[in-house]
C-alpha positions as CSV (number, residue, x, y, z in Angstrom):
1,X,-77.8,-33.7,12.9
2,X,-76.3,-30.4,11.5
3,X,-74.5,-28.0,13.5
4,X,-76.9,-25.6,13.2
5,X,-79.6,-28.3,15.0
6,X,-77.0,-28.8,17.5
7,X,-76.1,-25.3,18.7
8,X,-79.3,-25.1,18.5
9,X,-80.9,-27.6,21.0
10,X,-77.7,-26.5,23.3
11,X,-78.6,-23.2,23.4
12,X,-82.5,-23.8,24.0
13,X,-81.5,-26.6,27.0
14,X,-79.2,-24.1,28.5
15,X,-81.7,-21.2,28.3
16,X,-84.1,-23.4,29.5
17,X,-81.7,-24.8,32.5
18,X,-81.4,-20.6,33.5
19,X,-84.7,-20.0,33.3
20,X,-85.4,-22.6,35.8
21,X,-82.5,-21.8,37.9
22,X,-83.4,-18.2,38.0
23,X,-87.3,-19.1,39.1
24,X,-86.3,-21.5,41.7
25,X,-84.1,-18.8,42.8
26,X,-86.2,-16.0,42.2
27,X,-88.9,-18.0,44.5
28,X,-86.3,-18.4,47.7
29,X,-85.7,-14.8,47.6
30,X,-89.1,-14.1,47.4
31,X,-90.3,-16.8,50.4
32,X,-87.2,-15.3,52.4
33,X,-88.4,-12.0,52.1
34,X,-92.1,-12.6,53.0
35,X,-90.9,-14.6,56.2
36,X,-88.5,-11.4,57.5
37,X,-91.5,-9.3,57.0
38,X,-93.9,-11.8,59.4
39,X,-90.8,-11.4,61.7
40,X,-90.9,-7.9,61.3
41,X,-94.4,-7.8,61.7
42,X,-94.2,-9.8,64.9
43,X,-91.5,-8.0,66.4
44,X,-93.2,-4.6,65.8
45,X,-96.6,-5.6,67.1
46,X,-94.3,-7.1,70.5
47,X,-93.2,-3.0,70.3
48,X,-96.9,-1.6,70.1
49,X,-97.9,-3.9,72.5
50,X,-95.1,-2.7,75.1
51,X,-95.2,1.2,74.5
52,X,-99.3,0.7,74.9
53,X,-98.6,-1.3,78.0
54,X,-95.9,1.5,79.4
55,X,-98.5,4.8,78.4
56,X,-101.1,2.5,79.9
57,X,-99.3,2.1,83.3
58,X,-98.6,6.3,82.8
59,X,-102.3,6.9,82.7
60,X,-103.1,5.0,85.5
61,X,-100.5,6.7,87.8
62,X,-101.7,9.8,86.5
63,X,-105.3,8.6,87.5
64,X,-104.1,8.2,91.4
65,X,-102.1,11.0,91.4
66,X,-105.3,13.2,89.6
67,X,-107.8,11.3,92.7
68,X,-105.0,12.3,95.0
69,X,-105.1,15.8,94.3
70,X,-108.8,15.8,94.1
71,X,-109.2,14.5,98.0
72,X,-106.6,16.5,99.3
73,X,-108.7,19.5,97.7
74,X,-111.4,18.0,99.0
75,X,-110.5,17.7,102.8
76,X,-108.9,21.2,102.5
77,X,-112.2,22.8,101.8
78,X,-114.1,20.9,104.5
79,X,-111.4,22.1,106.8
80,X,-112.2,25.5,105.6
């Protein structure tokens, strides 16, 4: 085999070894990335779900305090 053969079949084995390296790596990066952005997801949607949970409990002690008001209205112009 020449040394031209040679250099070449080394150069196409080790191009060949980085390409696979770099798509097995490229692949982990990528599958990392996709599972931070379920956690992200996740951990956002546990947010949402808190705030709507707090302006919930707002709204309904702003309800009482609204039917509250309303009575007291109420029994002071029957006591007029």
């Amino acid at each position: 085999m020449s040394l031209i053969a040679k250099l070449t079949l080394g150069s196409s084995i080790i191009l060949s070894a980085g390409i696979v390296y770099y798509v097995h790596y490229k692949q982990n990066l990528d599958r990392t990335s996709l599972h931070e952005g379920v956690l992200r997801d996740i951990e956002r949607q546990k947010r949402r779900r808190a705030e709507n949970l707090y302006m919930l409990q707002q709204q309904i002690d702003l309800s009482k305090e609204l039917k509250k008001n309303q009575l007291s209205v109420m029994e002071d112009g029957n006591n007029s």
